[in-house]
N, C-alpha and C positions, 0 to 999 in steps of 0.2 A: 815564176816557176817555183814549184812547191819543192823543197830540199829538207830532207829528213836525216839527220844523220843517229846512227845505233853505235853505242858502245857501250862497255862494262866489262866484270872480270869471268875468266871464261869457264864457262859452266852456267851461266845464268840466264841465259835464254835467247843471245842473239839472234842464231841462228833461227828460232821459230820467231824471232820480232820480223828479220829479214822476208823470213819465207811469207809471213801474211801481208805484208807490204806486199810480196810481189803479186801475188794474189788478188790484193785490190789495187791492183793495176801501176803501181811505180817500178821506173825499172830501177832494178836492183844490182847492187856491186859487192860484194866481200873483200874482205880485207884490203882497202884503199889505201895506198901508204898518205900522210896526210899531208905532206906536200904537195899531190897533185888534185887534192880537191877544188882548188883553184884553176888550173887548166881541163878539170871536167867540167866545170861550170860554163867554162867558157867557150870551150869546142860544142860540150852535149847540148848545153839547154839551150840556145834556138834554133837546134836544127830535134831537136825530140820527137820523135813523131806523136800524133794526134791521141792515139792508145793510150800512152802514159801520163799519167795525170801529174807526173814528177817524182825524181830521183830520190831511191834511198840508199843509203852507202854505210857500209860498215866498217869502222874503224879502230881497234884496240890494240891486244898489246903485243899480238906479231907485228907493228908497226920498228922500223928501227926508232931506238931511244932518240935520237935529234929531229925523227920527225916527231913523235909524240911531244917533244918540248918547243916545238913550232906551230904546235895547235892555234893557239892565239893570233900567230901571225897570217895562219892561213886562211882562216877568219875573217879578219881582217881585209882579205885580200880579195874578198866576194864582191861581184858585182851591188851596188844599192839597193837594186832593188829583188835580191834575195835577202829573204829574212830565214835561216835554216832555223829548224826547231832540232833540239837534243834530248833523244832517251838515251838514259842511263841506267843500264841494268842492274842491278847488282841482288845478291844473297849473304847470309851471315855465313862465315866460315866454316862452320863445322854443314851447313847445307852442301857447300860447292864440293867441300874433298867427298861427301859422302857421295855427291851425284857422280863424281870421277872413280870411284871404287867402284859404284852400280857399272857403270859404263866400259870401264878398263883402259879409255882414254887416255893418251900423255897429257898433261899439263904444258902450252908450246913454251912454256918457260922453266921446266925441271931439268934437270942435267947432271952428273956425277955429284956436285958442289952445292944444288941448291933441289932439296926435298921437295916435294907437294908443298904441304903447309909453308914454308916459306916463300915459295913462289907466288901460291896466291896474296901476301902478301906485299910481297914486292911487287906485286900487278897493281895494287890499290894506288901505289906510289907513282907508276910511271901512268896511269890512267888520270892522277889526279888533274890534268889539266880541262878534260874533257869532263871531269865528276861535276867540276866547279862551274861552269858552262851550262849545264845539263838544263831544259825547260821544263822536264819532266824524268821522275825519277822512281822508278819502281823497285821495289824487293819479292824476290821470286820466290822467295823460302816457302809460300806456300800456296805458289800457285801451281796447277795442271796445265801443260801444255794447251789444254783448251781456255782457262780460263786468264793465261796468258794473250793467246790471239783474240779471245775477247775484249781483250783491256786495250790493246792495241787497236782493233778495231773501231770502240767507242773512242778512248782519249784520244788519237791520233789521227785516223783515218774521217774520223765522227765530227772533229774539232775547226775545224778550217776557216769557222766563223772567227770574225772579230772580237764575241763574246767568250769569256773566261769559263770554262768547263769544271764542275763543281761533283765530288763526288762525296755521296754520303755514306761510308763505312762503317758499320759495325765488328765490333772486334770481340775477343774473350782475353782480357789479362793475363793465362793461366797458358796462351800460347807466343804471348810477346804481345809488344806495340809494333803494331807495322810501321815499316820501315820508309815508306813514302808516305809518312802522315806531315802534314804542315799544323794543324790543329788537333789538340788532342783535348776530349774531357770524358772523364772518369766520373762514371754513373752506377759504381756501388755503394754510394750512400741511398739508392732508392731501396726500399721495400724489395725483398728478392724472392721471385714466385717459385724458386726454384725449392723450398723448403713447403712448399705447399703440391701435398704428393697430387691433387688433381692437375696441377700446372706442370710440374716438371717435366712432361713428355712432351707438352706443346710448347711452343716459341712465340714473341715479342710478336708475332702476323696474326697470332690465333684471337680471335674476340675475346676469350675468358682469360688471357692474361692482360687483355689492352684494360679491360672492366677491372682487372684486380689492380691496376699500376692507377689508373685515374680515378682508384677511388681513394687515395690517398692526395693530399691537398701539394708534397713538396715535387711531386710529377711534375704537374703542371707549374708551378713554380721557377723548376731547373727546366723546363718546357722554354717556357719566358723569357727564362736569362741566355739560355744558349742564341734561340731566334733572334734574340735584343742583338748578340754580339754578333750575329752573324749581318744581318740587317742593316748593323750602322758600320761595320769595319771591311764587309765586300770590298764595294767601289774605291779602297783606298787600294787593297790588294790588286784589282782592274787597273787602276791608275798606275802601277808600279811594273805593267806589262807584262802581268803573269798571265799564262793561258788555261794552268791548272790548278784548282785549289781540294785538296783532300780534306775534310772535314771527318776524325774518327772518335768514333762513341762505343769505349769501350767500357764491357762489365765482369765481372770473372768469369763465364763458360761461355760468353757469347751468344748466349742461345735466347733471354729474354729481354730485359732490362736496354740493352744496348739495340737489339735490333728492333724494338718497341719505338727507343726515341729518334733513330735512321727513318725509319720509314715515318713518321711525324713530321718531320724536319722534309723530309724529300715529299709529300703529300701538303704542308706548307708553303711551299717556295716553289708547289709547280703553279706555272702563269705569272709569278713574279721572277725567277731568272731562266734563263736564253737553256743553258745547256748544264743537267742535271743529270746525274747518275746514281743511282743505288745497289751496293753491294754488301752482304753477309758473307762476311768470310769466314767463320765457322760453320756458316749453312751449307756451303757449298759443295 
């Protein structure tokens, strides 16, 4: 039985992670106190009907505080042969109070004694058993509710094979490091087309920036070394029972240099690994 469980701190997307799980077909539960995910396991999953392809359950910090601190043991307490996978939501602070200002929403953890911003702090706290857990771990700060259920879609929904799912991210310095990157390399020491007024409109996809970056010799170079590292230090990441690895290549506006060496790298290693993803996150 396929078990998915959703948590993070609130404002960050649960609820649309839930909704497209239920969409593609698991059935779906909201706020689960977390002591009884073990008696769901055990009642629901072999009598599930044939429609659902397996349970996803949402669990955070409406949970009472001794169940959140019994996460581990409930864990634990799963039948062998479920292996649950854990998304972890989360966003930087000033993202989440912003989205509850747009929204007008309570915080379920504000109250006379404890503001906004300190509650979502105190969320990070009581969530941390669940953060640490987590198989896969996104930052929403600048995703669209669609490019949300997208992620979930591919990483989650897409992922069910054996094979460790690999995404290739481009980024721009100039709006942060994403926050579910596991590898990070910084590709402004290339030549930047961005000073070159024919280029600056187009992006790292267009031919006449791909010809202006490869006609410099340290491209292909930093080409090499990243492939090299990526190539020989995989299968130890595989062997360590990860199911997701975030590779991001970031440059200061995102627009060429970074999504130039993303899609190299993703155009490289299609037919040599199982389960590949390419995204531009300032393209989007």
């Amino acid at each position: 039985m396929d078990l998915i469980i959703i948590s993070g701190r609130s404002g960050s997307g649960k609820s649309t992670a839930l909704h497209q799980l239920e969409d593609e077909g698991f059935y779906a539960i909201d706020n689960l106190p977390a002591s009884l995910l073990p008696a769901l396991v055990r009642e629901t999953g072999p009598g599930l009907p044939e429609q659902f392809r397996g349970i996803a359950v949402c669990i955070d910090a409406r949970n009472a505080f001794r169940d959140l601190q019994g996460f581990n043991a409930a864990l634990a307490s799963l039948p062998e042969s479920v292996q649950p996978r854990i998304l972890y939501l989360d966003a930087d602070e000033a993202t989440l109070i912003k989205r509850f200002s747009e929204t007008r929403r309570r915080h379920p953890l504000t109250n006379q004694k404890l503001p906004l911003a300190e509650a979502i702090r105190y969320e990070s706290e009581l969530l941390e058993p669940l953060a640490a857990q987590a198989t896969l771990t996104l930052d929403t700060r600048t995703m669209t509710i669609y490019e949300l259920r997208d992620a979930i879609r591919q990483r989650l929904v897409g992922s069910e094979a054996e094979e460790m799912a690999i995404l290739f991210q481009s980024f721009g310095f100039k709006r942060g490091v994403p926050g579910d990157a596991d590898l990070i390399f910084d590709l402004r020491l290339l030549p930047n087309p961005h000073w070159s007024t024919e280029l600056r409109r187009k992006t790292g996809e267009d031919p006449d920036v791909v010809a202006y970056l490869e006609d410099h010799d340290i491209t292909g170079q930093l080409f090499q070394d990243i492939a090299g590292f990526i190539e020989r230090w995989v299968p130890a990441y595989q062997k360590s029972s990860r199911s997701y690895l975030t590779v991001a290549l970031g440059c200061t506006g995102g627009q060429h240099r970074s999504v130039y060496m993303a899609r190299r790298l993703y155009n490289h290693f299609q037919g040599q690994l199982a389960q590949l993803q390419l995204r531009h996150r300032e393209l989007q």
